[in-house]
C-alpha positions as CSV (number, residue, x, y, z in Angstrom):
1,X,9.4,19.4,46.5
2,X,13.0,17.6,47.5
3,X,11.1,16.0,50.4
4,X,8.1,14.7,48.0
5,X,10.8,13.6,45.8
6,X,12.1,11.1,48.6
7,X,8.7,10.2,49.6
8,X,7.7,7.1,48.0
9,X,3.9,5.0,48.5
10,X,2.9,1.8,47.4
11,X,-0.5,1.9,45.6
12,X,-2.7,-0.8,47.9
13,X,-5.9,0.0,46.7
14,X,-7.8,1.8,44.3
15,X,-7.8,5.5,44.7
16,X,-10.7,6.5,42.5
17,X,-9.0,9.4,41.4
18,X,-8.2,9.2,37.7
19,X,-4.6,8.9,38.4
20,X,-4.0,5.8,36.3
21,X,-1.8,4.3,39.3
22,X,-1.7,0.5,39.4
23,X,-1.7,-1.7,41.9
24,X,1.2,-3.1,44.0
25,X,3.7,-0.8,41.9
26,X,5.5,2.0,43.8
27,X,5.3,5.9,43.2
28,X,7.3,9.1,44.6
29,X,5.1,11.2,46.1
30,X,5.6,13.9,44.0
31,X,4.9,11.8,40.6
32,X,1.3,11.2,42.3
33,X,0.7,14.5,42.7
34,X,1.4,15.9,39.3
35,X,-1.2,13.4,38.1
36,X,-3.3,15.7,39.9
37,X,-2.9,18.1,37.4
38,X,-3.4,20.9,39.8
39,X,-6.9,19.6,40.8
40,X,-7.4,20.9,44.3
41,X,-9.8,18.3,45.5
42,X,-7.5,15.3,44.3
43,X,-4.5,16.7,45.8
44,X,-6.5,17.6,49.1
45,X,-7.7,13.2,48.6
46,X,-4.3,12.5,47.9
47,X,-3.1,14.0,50.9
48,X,-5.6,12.0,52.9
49,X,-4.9,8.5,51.1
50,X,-1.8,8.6,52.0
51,X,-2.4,8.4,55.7
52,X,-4.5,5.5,54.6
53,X,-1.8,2.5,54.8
54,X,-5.5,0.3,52.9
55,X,-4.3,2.4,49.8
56,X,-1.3,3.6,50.0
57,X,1.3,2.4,52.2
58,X,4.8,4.5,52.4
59,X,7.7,2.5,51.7
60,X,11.3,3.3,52.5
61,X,13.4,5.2,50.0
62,X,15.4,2.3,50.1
63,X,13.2,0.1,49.0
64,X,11.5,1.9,46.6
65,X,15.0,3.2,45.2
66,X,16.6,-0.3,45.8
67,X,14.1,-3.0,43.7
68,X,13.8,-0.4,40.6
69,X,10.2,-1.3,40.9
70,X,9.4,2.9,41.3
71,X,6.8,4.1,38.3
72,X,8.1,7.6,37.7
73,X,6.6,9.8,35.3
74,X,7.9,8.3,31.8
75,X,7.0,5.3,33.1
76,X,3.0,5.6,31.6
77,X,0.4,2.9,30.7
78,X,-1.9,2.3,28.5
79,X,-4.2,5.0,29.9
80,X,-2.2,7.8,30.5
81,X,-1.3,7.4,27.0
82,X,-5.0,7.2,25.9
83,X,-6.1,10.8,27.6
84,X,-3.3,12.1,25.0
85,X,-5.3,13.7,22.4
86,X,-3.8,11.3,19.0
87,X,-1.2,12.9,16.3
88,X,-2.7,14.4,13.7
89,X,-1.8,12.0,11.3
90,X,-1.5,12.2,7.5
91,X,-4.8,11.8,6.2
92,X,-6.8,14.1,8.7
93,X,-5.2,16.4,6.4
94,X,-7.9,17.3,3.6
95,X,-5.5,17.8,0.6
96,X,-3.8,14.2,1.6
97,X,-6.8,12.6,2.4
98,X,-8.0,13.5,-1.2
99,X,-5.1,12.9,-3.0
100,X,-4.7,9.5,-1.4
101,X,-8.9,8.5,-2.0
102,X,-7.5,9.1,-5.7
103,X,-4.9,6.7,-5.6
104,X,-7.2,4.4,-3.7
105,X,-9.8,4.4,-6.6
106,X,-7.2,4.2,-9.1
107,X,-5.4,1.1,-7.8
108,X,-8.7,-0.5,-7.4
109,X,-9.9,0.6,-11.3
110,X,-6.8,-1.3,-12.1
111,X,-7.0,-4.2,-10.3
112,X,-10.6,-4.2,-11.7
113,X,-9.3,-4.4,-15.1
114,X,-6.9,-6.7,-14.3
115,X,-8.8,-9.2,-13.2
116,X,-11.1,-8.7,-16.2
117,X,-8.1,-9.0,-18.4
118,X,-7.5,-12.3,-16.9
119,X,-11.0,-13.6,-18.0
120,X,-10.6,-12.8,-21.0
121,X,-7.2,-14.5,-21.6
122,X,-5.7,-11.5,-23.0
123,X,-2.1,-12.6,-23.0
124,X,-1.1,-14.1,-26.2
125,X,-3.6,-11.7,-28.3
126,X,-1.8,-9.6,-30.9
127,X,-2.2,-6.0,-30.8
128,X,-0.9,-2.4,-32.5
129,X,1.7,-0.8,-30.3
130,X,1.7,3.0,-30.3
131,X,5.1,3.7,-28.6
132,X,6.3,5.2,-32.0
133,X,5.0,8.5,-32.8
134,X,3.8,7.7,-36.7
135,X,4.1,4.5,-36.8
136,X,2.6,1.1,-34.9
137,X,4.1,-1.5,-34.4
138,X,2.6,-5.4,-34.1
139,X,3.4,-6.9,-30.6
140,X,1.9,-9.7,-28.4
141,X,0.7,-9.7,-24.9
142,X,3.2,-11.4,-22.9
143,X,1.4,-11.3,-19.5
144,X,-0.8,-9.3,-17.6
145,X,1.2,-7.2,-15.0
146,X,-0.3,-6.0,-11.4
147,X,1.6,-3.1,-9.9
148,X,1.7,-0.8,-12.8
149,X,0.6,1.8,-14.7
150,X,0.3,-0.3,-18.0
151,X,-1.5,-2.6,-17.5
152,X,0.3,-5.5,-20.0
153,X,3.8,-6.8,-20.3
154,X,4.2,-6.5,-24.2
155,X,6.2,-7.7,-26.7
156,X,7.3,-5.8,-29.9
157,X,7.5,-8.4,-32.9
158,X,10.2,-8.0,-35.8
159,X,8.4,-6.6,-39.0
160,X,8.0,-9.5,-40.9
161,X,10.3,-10.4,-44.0
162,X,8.5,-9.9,-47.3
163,X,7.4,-7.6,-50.3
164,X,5.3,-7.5,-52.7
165,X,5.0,-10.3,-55.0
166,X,6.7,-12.9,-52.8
167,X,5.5,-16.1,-51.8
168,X,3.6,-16.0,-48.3
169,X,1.7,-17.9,-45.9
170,X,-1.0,-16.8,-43.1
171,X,-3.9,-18.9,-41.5
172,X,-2.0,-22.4,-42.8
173,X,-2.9,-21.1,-46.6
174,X,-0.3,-20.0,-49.2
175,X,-0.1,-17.1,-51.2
176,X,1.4,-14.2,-52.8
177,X,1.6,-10.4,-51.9
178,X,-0.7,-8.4,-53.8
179,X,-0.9,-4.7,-51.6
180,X,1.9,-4.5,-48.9
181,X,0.5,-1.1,-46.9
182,X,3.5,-1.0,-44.8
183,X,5.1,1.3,-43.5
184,X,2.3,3.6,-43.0
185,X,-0.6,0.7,-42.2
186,X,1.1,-2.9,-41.1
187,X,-1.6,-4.8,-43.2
188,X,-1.4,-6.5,-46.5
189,X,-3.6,-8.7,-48.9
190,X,-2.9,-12.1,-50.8
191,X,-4.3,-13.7,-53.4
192,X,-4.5,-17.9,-52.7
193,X,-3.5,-20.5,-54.7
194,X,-7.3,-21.1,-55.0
195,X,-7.2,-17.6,-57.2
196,X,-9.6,-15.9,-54.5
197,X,-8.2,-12.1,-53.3
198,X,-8.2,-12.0,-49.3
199,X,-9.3,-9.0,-47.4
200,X,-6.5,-7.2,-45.7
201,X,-4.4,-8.9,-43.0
202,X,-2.0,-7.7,-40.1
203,X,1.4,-8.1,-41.2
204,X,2.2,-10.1,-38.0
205,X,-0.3,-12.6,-39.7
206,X,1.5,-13.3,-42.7
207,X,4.9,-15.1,-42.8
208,X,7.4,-15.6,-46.1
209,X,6.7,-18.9,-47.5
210,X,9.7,-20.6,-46.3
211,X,10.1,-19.8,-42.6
212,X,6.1,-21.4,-42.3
């Protein structure tokens, strides 16, 4: 094997042997015949290529060790690396596979929504916020918001400052408080100046006659 070691060819044709050699680069003798992976008739070729100077011509150790040109064995190309059977990598496991096909269809059921929350014009709409256990809370959609679990960036709006019988306005008409169903329901009605009784309205609607 020492004497393989300092025996070095120069591929000058194709050897038709599977050896993924390339031309014009230099090997030790002994690298070409581990590509051989034990293969008796390729090492029994081998042996007769390289008394075949048409494809493989020896070279001096000098040379060879000299230029730095030698291919040893880390030194593999494309298709050396290509006969390696490929790591298994996460998702050829079944349980990640799964688990990540869930995550797949739930980022896409978002963006889905998103996109139909968009068309909608969503942001600015008032809504009930449930963050408190027994109570909700009037807030405004500030935006719509794309990598996240809630789907809105929301707004909680101060409870607005009035009681029953005060002066009010809501919808550009003025009032007064006849039902305040706070704090267990945020609505309340008014009765106009026209005499007429509203139907219930969300608190967040309805604003003390002097801040109008």
């Amino acid at each position: 094997m020492a004497e393989a070691e300092k025996t070095y060819f120069k591929v000058t044709g194709h050897l038709h042997l599977g050896l993924h050699v390339r031309l014009h680069r230099m090997y030790a003798l002994s690298d070409l015949k581990l590509r051989c992976k034990g293969n008796s008739e390729k090492l029994a070729t081998l042996e007769e290529l390289t008394r075949d100077a048409s494809k493989l011509q020896r070279v001096s150790v000098e040379e060879a060790e000299g230029n730095g040109e030698v291919a040893g064995r880390g030194d593999e190309n494309e298709a050396e690396r290509a006969e390696r059977p490929a790591k298994k990598s996460r998702t050829d496991d079944p349980s990640t596979a799964k688990k990540q096909d869930k995550e797949d269809r739930k980022k896409m059921k978002r963006e889905r929504f998103r996109t139909a929350a968009r068309s909608k014009h969503y942001v600015g709409q008032l809504i009930w916020c449930s963050w408190w256990k027994h109570e909700l809370k009037p807030a405004r959609i500030e935006s719509i918001v794309r990598d996240s679990d809630k789907p809105f960036l929301i707004k909680v709006l101060a409870d607005p400052d009035f009681k029953l019988g005060d002066d009010v306005v809501s919808g550009g008409r003025k009032g007064k408080v006849t039902w305040d169903g706070r704090p267990g329901h945020q609505f309340a009605r008014i009765r106009w100046e026209t005499g007429e009784e509203s139907q219930v309205i969300p608190a967040s609607e309805i604003q003390p006659h002097g801040e109008a």
